[in-house]
C-alpha positions in Angstrom: -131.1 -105.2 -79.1 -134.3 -106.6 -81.2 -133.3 -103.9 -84.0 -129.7 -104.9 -84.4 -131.2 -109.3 -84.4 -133.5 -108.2 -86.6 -131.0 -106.8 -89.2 -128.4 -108.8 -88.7 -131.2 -111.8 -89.8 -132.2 -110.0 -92.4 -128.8 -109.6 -94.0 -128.0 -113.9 -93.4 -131.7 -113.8 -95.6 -130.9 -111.3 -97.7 -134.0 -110.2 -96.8 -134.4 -106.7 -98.9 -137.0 -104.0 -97.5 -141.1 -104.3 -98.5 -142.4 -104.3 -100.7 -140.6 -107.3 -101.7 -139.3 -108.4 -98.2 -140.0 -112.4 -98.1 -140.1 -112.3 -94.2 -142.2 -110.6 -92.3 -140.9 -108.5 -89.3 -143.1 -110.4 -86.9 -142.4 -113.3 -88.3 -138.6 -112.7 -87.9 -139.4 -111.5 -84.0 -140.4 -114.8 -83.3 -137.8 -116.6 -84.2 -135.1 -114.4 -83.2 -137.5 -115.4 -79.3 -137.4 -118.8 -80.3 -133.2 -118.6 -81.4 -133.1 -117.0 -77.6 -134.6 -119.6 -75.7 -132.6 -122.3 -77.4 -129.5 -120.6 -76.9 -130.2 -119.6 -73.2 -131.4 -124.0 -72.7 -128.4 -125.2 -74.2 -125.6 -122.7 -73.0 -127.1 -122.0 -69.5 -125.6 -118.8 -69.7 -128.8 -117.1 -68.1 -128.2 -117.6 -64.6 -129.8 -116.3 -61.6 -129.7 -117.3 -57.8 -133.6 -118.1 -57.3 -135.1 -118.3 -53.9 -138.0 -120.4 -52.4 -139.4 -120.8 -48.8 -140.9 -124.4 -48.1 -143.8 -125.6 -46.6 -144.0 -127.7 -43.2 -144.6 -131.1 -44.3 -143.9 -130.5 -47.8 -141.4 -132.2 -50.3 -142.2 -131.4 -53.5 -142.4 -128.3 -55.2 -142.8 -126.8 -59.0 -140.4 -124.4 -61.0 -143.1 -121.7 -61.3 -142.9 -121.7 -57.2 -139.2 -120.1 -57.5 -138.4 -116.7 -57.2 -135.9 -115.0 -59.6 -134.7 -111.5 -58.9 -136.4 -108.4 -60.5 -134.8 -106.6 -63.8 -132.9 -109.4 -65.1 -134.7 -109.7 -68.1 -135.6 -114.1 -67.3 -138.4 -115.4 -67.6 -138.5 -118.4 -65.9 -136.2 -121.6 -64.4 -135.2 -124.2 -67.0 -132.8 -126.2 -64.5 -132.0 -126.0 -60.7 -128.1 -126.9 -60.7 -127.2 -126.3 -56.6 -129.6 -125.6 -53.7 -129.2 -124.5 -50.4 -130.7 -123.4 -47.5 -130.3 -120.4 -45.1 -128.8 -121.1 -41.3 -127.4 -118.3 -39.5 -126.0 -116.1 -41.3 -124.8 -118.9 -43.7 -125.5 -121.5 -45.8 -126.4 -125.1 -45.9 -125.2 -126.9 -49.1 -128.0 -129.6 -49.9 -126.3 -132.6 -52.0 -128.1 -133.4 -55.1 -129.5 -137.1 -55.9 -130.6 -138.4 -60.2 -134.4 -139.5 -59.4 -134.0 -142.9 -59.5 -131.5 -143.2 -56.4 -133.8 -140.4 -54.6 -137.0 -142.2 -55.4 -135.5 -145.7 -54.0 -133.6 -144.7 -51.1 -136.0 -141.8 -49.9 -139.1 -142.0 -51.3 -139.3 -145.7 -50.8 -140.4 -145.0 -47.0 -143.4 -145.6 -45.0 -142.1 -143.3 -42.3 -140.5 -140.5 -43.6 -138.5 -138.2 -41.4 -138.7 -135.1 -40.8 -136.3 -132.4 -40.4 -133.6 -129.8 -42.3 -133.8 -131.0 -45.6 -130.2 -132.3 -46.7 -130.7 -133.9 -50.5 -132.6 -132.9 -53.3 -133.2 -134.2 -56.8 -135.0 -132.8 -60.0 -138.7 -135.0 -60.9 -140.0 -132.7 -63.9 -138.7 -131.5 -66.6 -139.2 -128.3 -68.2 -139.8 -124.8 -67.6 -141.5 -122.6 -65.3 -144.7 -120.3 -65.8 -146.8 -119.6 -68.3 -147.0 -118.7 -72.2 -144.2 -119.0 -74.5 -141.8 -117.1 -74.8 -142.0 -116.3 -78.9 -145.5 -115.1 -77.4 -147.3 -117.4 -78.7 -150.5 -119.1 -76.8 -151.2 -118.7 -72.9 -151.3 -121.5 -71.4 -149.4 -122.7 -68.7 -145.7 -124.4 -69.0 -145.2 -125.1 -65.5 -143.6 -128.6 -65.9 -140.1 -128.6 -64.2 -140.3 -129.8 -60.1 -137.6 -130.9 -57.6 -138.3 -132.8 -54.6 -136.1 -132.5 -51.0 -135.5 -135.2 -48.4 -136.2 -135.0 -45.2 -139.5 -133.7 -45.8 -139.2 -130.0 -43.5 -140.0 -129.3 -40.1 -140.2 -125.8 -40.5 -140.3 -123.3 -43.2 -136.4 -122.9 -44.7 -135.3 -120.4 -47.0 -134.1 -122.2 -50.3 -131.4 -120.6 -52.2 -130.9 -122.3 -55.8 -128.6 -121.5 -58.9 -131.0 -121.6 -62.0 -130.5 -122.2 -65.5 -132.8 -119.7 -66.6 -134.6 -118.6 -70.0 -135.3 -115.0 -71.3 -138.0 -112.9 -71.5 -139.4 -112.3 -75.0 -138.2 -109.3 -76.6 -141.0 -106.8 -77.6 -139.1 -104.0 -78.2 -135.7 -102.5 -78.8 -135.6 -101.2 -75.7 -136.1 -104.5 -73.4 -133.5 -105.8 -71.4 -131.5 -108.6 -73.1 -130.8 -111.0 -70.6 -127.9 -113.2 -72.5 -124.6 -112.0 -72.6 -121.8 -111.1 -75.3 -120.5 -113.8 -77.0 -123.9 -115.8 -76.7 -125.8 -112.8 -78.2 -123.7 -113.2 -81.4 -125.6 -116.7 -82.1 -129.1 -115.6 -82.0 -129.1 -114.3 -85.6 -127.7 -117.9 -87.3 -130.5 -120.3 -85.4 -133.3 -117.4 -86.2 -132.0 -117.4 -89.7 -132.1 -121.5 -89.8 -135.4 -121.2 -88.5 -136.6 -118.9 -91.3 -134.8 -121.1 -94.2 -136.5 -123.7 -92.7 -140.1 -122.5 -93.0 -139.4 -122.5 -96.7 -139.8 -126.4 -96.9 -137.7 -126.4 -100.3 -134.8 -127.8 -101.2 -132.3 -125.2 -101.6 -133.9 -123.6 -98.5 -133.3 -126.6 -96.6 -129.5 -127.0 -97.6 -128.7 -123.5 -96.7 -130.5 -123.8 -93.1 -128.5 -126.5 -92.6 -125.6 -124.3 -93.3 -126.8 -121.8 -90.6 -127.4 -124.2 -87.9 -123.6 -125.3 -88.6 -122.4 -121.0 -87.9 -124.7 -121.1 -85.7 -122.8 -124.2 -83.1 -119.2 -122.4 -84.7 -120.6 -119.2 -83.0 -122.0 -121.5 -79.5 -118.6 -123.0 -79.4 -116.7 -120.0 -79.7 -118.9 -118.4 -77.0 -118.5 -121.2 -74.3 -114.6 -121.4 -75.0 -114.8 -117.7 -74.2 -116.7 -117.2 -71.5 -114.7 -120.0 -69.2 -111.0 -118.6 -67.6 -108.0 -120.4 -69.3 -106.7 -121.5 -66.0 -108.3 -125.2 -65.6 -110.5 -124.4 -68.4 -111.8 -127.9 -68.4 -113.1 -127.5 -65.3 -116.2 -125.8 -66.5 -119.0 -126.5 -68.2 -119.3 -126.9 -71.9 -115.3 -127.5 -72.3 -113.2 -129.9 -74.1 -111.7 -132.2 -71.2 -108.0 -132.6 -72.9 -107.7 -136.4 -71.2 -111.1 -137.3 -72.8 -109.3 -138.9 -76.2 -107.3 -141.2 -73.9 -110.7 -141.9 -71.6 -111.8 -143.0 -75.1 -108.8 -145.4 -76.3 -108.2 -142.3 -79.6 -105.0 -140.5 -79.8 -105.2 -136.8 -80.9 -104.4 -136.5 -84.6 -101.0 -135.0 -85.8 -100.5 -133.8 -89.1 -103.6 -135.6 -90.2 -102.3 -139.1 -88.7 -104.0 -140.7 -86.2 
């Protein structure tokens, strides 16, 4: 899949062959990585069921702590959107809580309880583990965390659907973790990335012209990927009642 982002980014440049290419091929690796990871943070369409086991007595834990399963191509958590935990041979939904209500109401206690934990709510934000993944640098980017309330009694068995990002591609042959339509994207924000490196004018104006194919091609992508039956009922689609949430009435032959 690298080879076929590579030319396709090439021929958005017009890129031609050394010895007069005017982007290098490493160069353009990174930013078709880079074009990846913003596509897989604003689409979540890398998903993956993560798993966690917590610790007696403790409520907080990082991003880097989860689990994701093996040959999917991710390479870390960006978002936790459900969590449960294993009982029997079932599940446990755990209701989710925005920081500020969790901190007031849960955190705001001199006496915790203890027990199954019930509620959850993300602290951090950011990704999990380490590097980058253009492959730049080492260090760590462990930032994301969640906290759970009651703090456990035992150690339970987390399950949690994460928003994930991809691991870099090095080679042709590595596994390409987002799917058709999404993958059709990739080439347009690499391609605005490159323009914008330039820093000139005319540069500038035609990176501004990618990033616009580029959100055609996101648009198209999400509108695809979500069933026609209650489509609005997913993520990342149109709600048709939100022009009268918003006083507007749809336009009809270019009246209003």
């Amino acid at each position: 899949m690298l080879t076929a982002y590579e030319t396709r980014t090439r021929q958005l440049l017009q890129n031609p062959s050394a010895p007069t290419s005017l982007y290098a091929t490493t160069d353009i690796d990174s930013w078709v990585n880079q074009a990846r990871g913003q596509v897989a943070g604003e689409t979540e369409c890398c998903r993956a069921l993560g798993t966690l086991n917590t610790t007696i007595g403790t409520r907080n834990y990082n991003f880097s702590a989860i689990t994701l399963p093996s040959s999917v191509g991710l390479q870390g958590v960006l978002s936790v959107r459900a969590m449960r935990y294993s009982v029997g041979s079932g599940f446990q939904w755990m209701r989710p809580r925005p920081w500020p209500w969790f901190d007031l109401y849960y955190m705001n206690n001199p006496v915790p309880p203890s027990g199954p934990p019930n509620k959850w709510s993300q602290y951090g934000q950011g990704s999990a583990g380490t590097g980058s993944i253009t492959g730049i640098g080492s260090g760590s980017m462990s930032s994301g965390s969640f906290y759970i309330d009651p703090i456990p009694d035992s150690a339970y068995a987390l399950t949690m659907d994460c928003a994930c990002y991809p691991s870099a591609l090095a080679a042709d042959t590595d596994f390409e973790a987002i799917p058709y339509l999404f993958t059709d994207a990739v080439p347009y924000f690499a391609a605005y990335l490159a323009l914008m490196s330039a820093q000139t004018g005319a540069r500038i104006e035609q990176a501004s012209k990618m990033m616009e194919l580029y959100q055609m091609f996101i648009a198209r992508a999400n509108q695809a990927s979500a069933p026609n039956v209650n489509r609005y009922l997913y993520s990342r689609q149109f709600d048709p009642t939100q022009l009268n949430k918003l006083g507007q009435q749809k336009s009809v032959g270019g009246q209003q």
